[in-house]
C-alpha positions in Angstrom: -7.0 -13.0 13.4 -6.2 -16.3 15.4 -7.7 -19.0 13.4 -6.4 -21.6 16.8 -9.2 -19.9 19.0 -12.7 -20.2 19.5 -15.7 -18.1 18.6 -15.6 -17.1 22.3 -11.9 -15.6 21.9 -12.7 -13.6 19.0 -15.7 -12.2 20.2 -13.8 -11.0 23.4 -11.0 -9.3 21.1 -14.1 -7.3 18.7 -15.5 -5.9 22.2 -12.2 -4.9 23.6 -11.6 -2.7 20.1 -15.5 -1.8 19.9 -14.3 0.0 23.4 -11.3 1.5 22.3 -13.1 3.5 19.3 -15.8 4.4 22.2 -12.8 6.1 24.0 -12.4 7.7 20.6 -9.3 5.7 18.9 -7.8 7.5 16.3 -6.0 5.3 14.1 -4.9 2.1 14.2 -1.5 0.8 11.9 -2.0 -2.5 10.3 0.8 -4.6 9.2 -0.4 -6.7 6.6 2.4 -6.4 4.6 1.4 -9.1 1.9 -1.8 -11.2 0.7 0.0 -13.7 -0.3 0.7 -17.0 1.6 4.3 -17.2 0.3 5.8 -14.2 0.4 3.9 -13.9 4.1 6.0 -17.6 5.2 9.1 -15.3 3.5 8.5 -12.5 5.6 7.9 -14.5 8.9 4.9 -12.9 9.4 3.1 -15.8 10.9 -0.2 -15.4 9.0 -1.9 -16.4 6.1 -3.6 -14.3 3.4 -6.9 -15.6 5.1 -6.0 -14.3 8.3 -5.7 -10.4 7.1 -8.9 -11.0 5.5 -10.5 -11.6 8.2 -8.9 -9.4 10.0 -9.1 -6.4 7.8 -12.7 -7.6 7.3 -13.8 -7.6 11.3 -11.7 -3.9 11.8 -13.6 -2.1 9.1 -16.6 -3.7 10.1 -16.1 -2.4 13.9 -15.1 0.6 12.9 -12.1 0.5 13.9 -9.7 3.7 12.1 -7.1 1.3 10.6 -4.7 2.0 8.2 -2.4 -0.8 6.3 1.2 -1.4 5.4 2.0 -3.4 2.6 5.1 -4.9 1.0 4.7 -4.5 -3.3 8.0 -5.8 -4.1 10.6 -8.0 -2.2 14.0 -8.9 -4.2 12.4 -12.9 -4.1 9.4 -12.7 -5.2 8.2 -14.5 -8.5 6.1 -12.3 -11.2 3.0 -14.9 -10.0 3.4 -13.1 -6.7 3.8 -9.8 -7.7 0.4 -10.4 -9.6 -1.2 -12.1 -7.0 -0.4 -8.9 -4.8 -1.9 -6.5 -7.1 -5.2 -8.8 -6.6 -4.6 -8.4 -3.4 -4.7 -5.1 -3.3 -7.9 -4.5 -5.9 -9.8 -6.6 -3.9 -13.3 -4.9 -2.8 -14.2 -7.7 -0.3 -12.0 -6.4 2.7 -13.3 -3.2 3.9 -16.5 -3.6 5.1 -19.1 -0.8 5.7 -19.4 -0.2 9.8 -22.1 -2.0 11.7 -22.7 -0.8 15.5 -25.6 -2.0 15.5 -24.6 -5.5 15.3 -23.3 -7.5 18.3 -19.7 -8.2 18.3 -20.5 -12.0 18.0 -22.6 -11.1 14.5 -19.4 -9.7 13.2 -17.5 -12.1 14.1 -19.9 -14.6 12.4 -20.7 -12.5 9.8 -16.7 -11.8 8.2 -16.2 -15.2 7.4 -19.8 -15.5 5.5 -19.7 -14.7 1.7 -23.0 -13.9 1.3 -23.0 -11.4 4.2 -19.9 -9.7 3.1 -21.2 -9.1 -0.1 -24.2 -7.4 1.6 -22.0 -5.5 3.6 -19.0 -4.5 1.4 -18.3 -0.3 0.9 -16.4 -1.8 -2.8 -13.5 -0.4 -2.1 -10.2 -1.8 -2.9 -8.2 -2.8 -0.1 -5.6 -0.2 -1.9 -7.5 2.9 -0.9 -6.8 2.3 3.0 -2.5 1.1 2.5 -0.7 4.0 3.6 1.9 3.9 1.3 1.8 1.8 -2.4 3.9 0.6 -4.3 7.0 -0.1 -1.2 9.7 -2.2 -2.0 11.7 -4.8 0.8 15.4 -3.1 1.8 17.8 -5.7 2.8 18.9 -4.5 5.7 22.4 -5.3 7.4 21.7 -8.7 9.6 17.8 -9.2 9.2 16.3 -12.7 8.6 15.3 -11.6 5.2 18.4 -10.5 4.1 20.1 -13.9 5.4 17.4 -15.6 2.7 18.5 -13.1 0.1 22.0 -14.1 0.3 21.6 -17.9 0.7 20.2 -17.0 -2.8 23.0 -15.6 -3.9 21.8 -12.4 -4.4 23.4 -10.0 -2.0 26.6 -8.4 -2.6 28.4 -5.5 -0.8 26.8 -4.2 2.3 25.9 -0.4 2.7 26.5 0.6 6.5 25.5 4.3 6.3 22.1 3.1 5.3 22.5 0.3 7.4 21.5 -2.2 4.0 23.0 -4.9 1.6 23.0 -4.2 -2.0 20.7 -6.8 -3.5 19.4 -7.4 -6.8 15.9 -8.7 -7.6 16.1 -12.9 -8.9 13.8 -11.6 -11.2 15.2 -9.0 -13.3 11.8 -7.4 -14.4 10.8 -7.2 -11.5 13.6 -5.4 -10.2 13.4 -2.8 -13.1 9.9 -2.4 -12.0 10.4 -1.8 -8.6 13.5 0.7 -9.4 10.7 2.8 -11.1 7.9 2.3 -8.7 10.6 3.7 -6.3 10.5 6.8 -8.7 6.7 7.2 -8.7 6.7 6.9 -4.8 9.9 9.9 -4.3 7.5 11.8 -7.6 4.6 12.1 -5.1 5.7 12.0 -1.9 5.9 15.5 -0.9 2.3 16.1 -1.9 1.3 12.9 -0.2 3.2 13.6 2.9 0.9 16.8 3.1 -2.1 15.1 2.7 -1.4 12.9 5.7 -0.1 15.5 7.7 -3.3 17.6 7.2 -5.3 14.7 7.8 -3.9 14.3 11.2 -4.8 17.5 12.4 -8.4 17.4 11.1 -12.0 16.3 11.7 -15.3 16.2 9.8 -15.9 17.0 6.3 -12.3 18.6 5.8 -10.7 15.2 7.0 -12.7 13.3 5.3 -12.1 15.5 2.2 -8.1 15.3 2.7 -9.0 11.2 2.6 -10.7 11.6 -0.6 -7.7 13.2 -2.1 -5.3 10.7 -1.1 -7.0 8.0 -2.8 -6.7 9.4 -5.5 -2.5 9.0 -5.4 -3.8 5.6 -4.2 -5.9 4.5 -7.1 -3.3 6.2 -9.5 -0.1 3.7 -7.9 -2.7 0.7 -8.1 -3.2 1.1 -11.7 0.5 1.7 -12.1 1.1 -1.4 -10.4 -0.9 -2.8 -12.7 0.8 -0.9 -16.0 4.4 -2.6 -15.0 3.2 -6.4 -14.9 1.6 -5.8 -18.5 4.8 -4.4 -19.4 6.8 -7.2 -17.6 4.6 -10.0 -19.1 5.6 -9.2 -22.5 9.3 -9.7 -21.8 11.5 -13.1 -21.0 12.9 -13.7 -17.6 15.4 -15.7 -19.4 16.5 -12.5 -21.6 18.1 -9.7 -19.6 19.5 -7.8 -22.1 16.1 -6.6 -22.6 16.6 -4.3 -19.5 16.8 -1.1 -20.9 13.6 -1.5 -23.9 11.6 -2.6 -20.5 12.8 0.4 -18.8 12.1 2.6 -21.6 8.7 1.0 -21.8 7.7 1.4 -17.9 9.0 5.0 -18.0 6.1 5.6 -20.9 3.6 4.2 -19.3 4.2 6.1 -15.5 4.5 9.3 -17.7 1.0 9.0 -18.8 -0.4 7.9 -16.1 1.6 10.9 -14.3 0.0 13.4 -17.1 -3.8 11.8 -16.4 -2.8 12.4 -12.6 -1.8 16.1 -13.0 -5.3 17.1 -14.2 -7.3 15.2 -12.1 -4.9 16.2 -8.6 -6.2 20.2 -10.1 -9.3 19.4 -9.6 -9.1 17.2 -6.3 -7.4 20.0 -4.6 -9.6 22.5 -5.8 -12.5 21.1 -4.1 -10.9 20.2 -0.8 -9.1 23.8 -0.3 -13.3 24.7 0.0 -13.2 22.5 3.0 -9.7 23.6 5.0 -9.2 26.7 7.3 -6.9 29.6 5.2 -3.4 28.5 6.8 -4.1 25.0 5.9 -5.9 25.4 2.0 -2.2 27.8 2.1 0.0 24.8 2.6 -1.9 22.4 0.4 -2.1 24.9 -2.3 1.8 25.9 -2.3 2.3 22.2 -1.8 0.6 21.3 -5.1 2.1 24.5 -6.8 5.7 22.5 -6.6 4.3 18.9 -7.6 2.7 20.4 -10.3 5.5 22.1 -12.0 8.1 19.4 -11.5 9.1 16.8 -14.2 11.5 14.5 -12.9 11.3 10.8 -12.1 14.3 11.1 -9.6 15.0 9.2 -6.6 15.1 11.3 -3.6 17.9 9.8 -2.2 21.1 8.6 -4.1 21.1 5.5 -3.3 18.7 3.2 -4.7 16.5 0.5 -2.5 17.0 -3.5 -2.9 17.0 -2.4 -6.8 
């Protein structure tokens, strides 16, 4: 969303994507990739948290299939930002119900009018449309990112096979936090990864259904998100020998919400196996069989992210 044009420019970008959902777009990736001004100027993405609003605002509002990318943890970031992106994320003022029967030039109007939003809003949190929560920034070998994590003085020995530097987080909570949000992510992946592939191959009430399901691993790493800062906020940046009761502490809490998870995943997938073709409720069914029965908080790879 270019806040340096004119109405007359925006209005002209809402047709052209009102005409590519009329040619029957399918999806649409999104990098938002933060909602927050600073870690946005960190990440060079040359927005602002008001632009993605709008943005994410005039897209849902069009229409338009769109789903989002976004950055949880980055080895700079400050626990203000990390809070400020769970906001972020919660927020139920973003995805806006569709509206073809407004002109384009209404929409464009409308999304930056509170009142009209509100009217307009499906109060869901932005969370429910990010494809994957709860990501953490790599430092990878020669990106502009990494050159600001070493001026820092936080990199150290670079990884080649992975193509990474090792870097710790300034913030050492936050770095424990993101080594077990890492954990959730691997925990759930698998299931997840079927979700989305059935999704791709679907239409109607069994896509929609799939959808449905996926939230729910959505909500779940949003209210996980949210489990870590408590945790982090009762601890002292300037104490980090604490590491391990902090940990121990964020371990608890993700095996709760993992056991609260478990039941309600039995009956999500219950219902949507009514709605997919016998091959596909087959997959989804075996799939969940193995997520189910495992226990383990293990990364899937063996080397751990910016962490």
């Amino acid at each position: 969303m270019r806040t340096d044009r004119d109405e007359a420019w925006h209005v002209e970008r809402a047709r052209m994507w009102r005409t590519l959902v009329a040619l029957r777009l399918r999806r649409m990736l999104f990098g938002v990739e933060s909602g927050v001004d600073s870690i946005l100027t960190r990440f060079n993405k040359e927005t602002s948290t008001e632009q993605n609003a709008l943005a994410i605002r005039t897209l849902s509002a069009l229409r338009v299939p769109t789903r989002y990318t976004y950055i949880t943890f980055d080895p700079l970031m400050t626990l203000d930002e990390l809070k400020a992106t769970h906001a972020f994320q919660g927020r139920t003022d973003l995805l806006l119900r569709p509206q073809p029967e407004l002109d384009a030039r209404d929409i464009v109007r409308g999304v930056r009018d509170e009142d009209w939003v509100a009217e307009h809003t499906t109060s869901r949190p932005l969370h429910t449309g990010i494809s994957y929560m709860l990501v953490s920034m790599e430092c990878l070998i020669g990106a502009a990112y990494t050159r600001q994590a070493t001026a820092a003085g936080l990199t150290g020995q670079p990884e080649p096979l992975v193509g990474r530097v090792a870097c710790p987080y300034r913030d050492w909570r936050i770095g424990v936090a993101s080594s077990w949000a890492q954990r959730w992510v691997d925990r759930h992946f698998a299931l997840d990864y079927t979700l989305k592939s059935l999704e791709k191959v679907l239409d109607g009430a069994a896509r929609h259904a799939v959808r449905q399901a996926r939230v729910v691993l959505k909500d779940a790493a949003h209210q996980v998100l949210g489990d870590m800062i408590a945790a982090i906020e009762a601890y002292d940046l300037e104490r980090p020998g604490q590491k391990e009761a902090l940990s121990a502490w964020i371990e608890a809490a993700l095996a709760e919400r993992a056991g609260m998870l478990r039941g309600q995943m039995a009956t999500t997938v219950t219902e949507v196996g009514r709605h997919l073709p016998g091959d596909h409720a087959a997959t989804l069914a075996r799939e969940h069989g193995r997520w189910a029965s495992a226990r383990g908080r293990e990364l899937i790879n063996a080397g751990e992210s910016c962490a």
